[in-house]
VMD Tcl script that builds the backbone (N, CA, C; Angstrom):
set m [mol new atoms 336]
animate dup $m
set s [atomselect $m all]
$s set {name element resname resid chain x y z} {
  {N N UNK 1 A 8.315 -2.367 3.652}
  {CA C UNK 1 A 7.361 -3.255 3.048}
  {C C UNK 1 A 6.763 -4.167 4.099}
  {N N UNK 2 A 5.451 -4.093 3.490}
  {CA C UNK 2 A 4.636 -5.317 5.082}
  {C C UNK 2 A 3.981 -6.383 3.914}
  {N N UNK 3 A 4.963 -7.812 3.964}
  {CA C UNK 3 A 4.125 -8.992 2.494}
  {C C UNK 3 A 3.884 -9.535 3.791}
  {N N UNK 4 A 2.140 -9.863 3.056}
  {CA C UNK 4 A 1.141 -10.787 3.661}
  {C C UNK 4 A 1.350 -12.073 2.793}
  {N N UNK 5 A 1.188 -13.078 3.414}
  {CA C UNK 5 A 1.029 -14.503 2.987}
  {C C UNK 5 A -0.712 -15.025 3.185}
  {N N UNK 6 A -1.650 -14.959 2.705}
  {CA C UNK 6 A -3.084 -15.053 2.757}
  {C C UNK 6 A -2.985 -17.119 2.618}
  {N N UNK 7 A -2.211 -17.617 2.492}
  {CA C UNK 7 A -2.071 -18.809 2.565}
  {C C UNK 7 A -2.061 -19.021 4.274}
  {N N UNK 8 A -1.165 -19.000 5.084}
  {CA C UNK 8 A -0.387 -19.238 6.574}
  {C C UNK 8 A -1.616 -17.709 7.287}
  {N N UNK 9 A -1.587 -16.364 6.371}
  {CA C UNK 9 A -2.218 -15.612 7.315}
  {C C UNK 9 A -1.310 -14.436 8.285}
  {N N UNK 10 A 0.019 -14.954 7.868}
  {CA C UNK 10 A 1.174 -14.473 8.486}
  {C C UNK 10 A 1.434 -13.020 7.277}
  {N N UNK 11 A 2.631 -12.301 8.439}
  {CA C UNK 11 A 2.682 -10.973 7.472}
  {C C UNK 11 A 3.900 -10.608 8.102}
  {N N UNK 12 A 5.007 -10.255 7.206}
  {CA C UNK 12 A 6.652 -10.148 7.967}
  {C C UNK 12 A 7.196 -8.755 7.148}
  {N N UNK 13 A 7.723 -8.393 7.639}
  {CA C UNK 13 A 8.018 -6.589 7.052}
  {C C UNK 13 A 9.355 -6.888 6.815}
  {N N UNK 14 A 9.759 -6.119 5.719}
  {CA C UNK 14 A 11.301 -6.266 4.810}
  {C C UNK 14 A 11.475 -4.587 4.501}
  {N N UNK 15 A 12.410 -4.451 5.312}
  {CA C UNK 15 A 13.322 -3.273 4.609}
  {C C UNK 15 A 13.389 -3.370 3.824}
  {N N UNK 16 A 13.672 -1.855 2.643}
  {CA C UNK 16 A 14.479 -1.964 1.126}
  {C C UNK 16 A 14.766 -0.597 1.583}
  {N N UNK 17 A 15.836 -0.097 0.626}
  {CA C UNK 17 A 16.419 0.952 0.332}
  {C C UNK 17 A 17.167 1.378 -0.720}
  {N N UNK 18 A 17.245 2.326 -1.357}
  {CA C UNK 18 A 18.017 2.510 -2.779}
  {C C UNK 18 A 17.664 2.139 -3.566}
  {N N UNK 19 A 18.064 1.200 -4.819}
  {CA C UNK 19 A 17.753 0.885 -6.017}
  {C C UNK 19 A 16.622 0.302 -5.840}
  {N N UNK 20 A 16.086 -0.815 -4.610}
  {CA C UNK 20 A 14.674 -1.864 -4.349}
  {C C UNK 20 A 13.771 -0.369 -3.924}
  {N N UNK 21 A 13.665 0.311 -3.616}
  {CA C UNK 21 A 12.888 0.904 -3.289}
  {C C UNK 21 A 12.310 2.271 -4.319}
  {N N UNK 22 A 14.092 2.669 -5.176}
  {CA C UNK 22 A 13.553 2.873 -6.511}
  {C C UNK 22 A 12.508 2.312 -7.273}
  {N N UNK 23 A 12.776 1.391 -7.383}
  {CA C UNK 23 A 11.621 0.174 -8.467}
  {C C UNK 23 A 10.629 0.473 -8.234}
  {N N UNK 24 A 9.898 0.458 -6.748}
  {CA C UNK 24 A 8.629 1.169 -6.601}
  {C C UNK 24 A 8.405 1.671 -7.433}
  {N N UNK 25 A 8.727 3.352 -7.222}
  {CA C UNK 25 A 8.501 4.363 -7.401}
  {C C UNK 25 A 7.330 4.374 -8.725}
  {N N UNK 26 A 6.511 4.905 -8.918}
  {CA C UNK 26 A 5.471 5.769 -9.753}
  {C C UNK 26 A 4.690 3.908 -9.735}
  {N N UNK 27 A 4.410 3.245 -9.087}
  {CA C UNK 27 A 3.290 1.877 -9.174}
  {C C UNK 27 A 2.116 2.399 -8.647}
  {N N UNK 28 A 1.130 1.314 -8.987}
  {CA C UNK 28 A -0.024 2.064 -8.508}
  {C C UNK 28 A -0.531 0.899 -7.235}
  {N N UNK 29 A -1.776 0.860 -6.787}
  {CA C UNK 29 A -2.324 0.063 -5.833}
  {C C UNK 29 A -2.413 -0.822 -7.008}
  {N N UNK 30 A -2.723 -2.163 -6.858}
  {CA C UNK 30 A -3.118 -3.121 -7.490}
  {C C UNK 30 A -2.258 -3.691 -8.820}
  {N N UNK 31 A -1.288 -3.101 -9.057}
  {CA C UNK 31 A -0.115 -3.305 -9.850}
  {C C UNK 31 A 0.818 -4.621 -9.368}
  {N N UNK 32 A 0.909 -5.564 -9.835}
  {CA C UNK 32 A 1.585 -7.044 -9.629}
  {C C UNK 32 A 3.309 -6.464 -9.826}
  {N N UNK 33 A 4.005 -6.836 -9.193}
  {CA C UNK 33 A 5.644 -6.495 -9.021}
  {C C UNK 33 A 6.290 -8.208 -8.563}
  {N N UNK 34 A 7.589 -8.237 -9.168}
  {CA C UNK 34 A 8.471 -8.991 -8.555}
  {C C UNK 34 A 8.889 -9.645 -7.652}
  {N N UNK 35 A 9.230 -10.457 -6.802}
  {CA C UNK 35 A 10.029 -10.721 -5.457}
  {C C UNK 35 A 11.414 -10.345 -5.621}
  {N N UNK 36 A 11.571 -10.497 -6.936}
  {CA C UNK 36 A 13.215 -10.481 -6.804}
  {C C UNK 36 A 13.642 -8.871 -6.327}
  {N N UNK 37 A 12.840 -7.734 -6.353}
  {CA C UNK 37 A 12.480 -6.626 -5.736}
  {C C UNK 37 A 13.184 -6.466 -4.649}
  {N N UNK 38 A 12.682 -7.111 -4.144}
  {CA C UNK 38 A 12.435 -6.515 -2.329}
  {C C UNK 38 A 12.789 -8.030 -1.351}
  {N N UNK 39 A 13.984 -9.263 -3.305}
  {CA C UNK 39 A 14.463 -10.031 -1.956}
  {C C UNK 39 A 13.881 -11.465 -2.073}
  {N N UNK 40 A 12.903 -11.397 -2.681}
  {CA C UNK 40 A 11.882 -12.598 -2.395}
  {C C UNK 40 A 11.864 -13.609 -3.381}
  {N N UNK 41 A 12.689 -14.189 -4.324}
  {CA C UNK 41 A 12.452 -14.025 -5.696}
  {C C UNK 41 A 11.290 -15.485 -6.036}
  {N N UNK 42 A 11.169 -15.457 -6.722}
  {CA C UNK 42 A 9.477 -16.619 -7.263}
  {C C UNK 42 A 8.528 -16.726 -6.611}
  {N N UNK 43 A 8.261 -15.406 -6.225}
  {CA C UNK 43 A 7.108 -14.354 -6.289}
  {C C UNK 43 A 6.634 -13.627 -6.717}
  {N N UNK 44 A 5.261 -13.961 -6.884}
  {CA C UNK 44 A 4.646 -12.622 -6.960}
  {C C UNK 44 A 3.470 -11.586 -6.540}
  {N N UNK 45 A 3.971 -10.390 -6.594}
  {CA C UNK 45 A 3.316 -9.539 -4.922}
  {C C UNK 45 A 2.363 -8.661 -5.953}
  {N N UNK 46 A 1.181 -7.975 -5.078}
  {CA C UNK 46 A 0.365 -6.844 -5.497}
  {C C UNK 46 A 0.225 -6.094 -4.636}
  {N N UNK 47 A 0.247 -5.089 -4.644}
  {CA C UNK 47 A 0.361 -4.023 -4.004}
  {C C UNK 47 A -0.933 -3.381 -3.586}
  {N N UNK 48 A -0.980 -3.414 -1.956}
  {CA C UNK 48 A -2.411 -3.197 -1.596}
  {C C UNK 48 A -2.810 -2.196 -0.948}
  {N N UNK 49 A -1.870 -1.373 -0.627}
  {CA C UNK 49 A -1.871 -0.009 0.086}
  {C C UNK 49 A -0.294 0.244 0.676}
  {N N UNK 50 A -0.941 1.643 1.796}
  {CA C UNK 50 A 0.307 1.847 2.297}
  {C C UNK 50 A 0.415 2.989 3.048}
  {N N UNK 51 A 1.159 3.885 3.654}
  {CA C UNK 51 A 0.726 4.977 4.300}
  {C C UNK 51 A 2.211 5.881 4.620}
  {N N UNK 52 A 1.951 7.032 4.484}
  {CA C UNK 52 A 3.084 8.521 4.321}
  {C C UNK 52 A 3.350 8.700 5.768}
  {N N UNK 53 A 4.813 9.756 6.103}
  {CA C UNK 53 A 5.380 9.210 6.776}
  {C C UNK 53 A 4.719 10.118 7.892}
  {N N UNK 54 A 3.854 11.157 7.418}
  {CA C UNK 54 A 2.887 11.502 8.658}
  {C C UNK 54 A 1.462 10.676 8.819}
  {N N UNK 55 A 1.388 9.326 8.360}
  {CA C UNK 55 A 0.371 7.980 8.624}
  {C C UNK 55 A -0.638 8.204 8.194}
  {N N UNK 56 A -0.868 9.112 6.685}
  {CA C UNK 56 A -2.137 8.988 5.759}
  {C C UNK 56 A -2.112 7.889 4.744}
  {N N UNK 57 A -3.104 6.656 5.058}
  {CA C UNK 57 A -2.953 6.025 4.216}
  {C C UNK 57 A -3.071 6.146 2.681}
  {N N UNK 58 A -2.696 5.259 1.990}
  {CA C UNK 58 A -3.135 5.257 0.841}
  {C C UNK 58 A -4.728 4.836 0.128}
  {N N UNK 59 A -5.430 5.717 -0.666}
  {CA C UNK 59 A -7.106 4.849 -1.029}
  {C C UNK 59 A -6.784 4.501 -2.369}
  {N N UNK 60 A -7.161 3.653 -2.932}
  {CA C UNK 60 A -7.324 2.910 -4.163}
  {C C UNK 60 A -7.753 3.877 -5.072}
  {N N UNK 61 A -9.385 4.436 -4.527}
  {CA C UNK 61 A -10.077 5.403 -5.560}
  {C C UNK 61 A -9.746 6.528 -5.968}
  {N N UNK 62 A -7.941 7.061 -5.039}
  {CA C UNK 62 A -8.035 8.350 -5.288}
  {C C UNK 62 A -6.892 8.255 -5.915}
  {N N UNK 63 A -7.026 8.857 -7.501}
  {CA C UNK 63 A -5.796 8.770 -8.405}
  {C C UNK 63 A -4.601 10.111 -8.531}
  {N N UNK 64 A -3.752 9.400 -8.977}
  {CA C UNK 64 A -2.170 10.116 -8.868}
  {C C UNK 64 A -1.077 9.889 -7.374}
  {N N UNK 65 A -0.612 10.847 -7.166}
  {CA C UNK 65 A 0.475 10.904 -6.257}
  {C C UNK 65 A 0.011 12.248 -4.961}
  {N N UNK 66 A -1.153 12.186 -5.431}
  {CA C UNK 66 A -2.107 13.740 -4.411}
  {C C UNK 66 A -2.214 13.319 -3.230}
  {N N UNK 67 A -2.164 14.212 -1.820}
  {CA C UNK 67 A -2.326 13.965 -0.349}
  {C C UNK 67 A -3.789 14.880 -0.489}
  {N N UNK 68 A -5.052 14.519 0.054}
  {CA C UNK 68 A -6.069 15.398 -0.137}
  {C C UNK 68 A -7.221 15.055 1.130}
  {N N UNK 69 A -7.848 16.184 1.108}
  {CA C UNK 69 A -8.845 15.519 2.255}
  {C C UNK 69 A -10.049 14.857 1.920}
  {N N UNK 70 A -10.402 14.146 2.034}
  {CA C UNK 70 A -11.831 13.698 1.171}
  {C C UNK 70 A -13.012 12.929 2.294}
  {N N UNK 71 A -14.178 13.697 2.293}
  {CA C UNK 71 A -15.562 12.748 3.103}
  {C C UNK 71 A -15.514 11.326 3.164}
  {N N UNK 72 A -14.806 10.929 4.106}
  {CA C UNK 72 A -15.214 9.192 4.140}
  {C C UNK 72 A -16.253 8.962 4.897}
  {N N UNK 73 A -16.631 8.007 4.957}
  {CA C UNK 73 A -17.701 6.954 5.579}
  {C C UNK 73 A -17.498 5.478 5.653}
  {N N UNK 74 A -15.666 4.828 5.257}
  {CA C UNK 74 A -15.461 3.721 5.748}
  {C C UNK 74 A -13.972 3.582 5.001}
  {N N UNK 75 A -14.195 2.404 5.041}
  {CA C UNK 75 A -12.846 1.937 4.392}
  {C C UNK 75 A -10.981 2.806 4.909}
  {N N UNK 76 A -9.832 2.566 4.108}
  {CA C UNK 76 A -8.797 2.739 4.747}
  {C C UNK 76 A -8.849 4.379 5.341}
  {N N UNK 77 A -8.247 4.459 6.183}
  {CA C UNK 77 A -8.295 6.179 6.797}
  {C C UNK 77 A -9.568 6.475 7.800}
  {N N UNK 78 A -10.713 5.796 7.804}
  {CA C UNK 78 A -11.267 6.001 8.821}
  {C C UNK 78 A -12.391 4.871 8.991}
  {N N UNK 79 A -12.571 4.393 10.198}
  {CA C UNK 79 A -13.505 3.862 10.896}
  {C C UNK 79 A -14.720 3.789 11.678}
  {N N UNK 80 A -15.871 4.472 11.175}
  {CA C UNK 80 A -16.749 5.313 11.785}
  {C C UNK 80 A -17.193 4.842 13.613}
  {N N UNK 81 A -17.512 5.308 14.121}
  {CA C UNK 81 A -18.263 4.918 15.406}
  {C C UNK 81 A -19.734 3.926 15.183}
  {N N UNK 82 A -20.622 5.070 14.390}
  {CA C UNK 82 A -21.638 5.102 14.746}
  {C C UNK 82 A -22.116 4.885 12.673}
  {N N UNK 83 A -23.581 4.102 12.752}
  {CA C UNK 83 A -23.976 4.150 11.145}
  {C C UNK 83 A -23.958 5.252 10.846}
  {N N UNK 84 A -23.418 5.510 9.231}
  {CA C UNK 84 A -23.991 6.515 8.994}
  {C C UNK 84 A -23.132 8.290 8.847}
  {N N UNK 85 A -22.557 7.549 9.774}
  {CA C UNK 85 A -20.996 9.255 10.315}
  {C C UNK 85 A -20.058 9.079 9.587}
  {N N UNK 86 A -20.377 10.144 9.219}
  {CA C UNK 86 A -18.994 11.114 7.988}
  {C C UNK 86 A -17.854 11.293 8.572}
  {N N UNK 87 A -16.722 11.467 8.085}
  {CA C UNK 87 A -15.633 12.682 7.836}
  {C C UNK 87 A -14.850 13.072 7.189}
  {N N UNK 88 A -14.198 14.422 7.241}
  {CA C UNK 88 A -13.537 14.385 6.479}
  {C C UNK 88 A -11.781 14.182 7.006}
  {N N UNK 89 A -11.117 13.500 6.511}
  {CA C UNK 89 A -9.726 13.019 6.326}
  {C C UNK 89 A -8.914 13.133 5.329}
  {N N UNK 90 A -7.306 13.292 5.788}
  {CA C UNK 90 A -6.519 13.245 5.622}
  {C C UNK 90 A -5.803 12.058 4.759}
  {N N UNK 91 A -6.088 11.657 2.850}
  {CA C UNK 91 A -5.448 10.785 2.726}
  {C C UNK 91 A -4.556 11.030 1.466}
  {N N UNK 92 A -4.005 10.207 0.764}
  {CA C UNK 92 A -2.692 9.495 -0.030}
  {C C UNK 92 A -3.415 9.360 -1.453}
  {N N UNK 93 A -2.520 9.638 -2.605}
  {CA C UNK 93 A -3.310 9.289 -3.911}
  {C C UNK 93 A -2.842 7.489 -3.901}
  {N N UNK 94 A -3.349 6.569 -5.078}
  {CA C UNK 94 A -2.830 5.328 -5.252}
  {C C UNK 94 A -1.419 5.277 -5.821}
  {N N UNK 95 A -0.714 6.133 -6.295}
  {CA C UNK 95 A 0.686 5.536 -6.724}
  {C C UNK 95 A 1.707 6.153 -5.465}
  {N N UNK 96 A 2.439 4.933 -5.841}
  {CA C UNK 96 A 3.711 5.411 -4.454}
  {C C UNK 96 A 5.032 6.243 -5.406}
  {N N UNK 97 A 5.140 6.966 -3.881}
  {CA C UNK 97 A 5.953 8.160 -4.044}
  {C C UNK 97 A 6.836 8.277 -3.164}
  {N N UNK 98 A 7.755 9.054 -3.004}
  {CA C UNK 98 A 9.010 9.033 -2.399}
  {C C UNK 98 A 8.844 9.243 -0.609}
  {N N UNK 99 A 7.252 10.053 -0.310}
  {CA C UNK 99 A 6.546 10.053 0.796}
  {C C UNK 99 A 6.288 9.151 1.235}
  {N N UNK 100 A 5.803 7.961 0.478}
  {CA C UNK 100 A 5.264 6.786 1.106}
  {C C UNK 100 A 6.430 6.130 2.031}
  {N N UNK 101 A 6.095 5.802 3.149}
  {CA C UNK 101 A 7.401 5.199 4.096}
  {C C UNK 101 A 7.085 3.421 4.367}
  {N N UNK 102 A 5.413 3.231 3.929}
  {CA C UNK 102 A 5.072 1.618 3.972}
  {C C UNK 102 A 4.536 1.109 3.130}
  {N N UNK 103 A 4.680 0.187 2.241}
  {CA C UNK 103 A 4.016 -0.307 1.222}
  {C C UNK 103 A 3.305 -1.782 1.616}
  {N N UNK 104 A 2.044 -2.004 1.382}
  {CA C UNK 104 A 1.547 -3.461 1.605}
  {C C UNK 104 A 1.124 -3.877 0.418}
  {N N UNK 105 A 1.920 -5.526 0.595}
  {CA C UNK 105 A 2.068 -5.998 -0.445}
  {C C UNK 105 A 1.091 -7.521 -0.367}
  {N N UNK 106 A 0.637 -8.226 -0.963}
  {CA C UNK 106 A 0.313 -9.739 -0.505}
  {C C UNK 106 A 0.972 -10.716 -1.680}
  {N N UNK 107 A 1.310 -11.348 -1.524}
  {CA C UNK 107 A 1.780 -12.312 -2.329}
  {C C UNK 107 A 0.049 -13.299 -3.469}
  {N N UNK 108 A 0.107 -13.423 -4.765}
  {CA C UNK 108 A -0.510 -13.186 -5.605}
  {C C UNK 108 A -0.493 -15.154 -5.719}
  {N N UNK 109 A 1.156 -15.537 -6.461}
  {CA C UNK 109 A 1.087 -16.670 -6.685}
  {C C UNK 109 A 2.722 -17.105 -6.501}
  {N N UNK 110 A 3.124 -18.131 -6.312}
  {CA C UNK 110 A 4.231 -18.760 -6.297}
  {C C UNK 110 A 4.855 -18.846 -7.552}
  {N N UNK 111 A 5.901 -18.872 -7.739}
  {CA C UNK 111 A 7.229 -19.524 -8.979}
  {C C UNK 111 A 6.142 -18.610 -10.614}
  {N N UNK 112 A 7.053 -17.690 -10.972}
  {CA C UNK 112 A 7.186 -17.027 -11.776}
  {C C UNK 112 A 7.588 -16.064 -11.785}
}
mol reanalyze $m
mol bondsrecalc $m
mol representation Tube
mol addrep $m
């Protein structure tokens, strides 16, 4: 797990394993979760991406648990050079799966 603090700007990575990392399992991008999760407790986190353990990230728009190639032109998975330039890439559906090896999280709001 990589939780961002958008308050400070800071971002500190937390192991989980076993049962915390169960809990994940089948969430989607943008799905609000626990602290007490992953450790943190009176928090609360949303889930903002993430990337498989051969480093295809996760996209928001692309639904289920599917690895697929799809035409980008920006956003997570590729960064164009030049206006305008395509490609096609290698990415992640939005729910996490037992593949996913990083989850990014940001913290939402304090005490609840």
């Amino acid at each position: 797990m990589v939780v961002s603090d958008p308050k400070t700007g800071k971002a500190q990575q937390v192991s989980v394993s076993g049962p915390q990392a169960n809990a994940l399992i089948g969430l989607r991008i943008g799905d609000e979760v626990d602290g007490t999760i992953i450790g943190m407790p009176g928090l609360k986190l949303e889930i903002r991406g993430g990337s498989d353990r051969g480093g295809a990230p996760m996209r928001a728009e692309l639904p289920g648990p599917v690895k697929k190639r799809l035409l980008l032109s920006e956003g997570p998975g590729f960064r164009p050079k030049k206006k305008g330039l395509r490609k096609r890439k290698l990415v992640r559906g939005n729910v996490v799966t037992d593949d996913i090896v990083q989850v990014n999280m940001v913290i939402k709001h304090e005490g609840g």
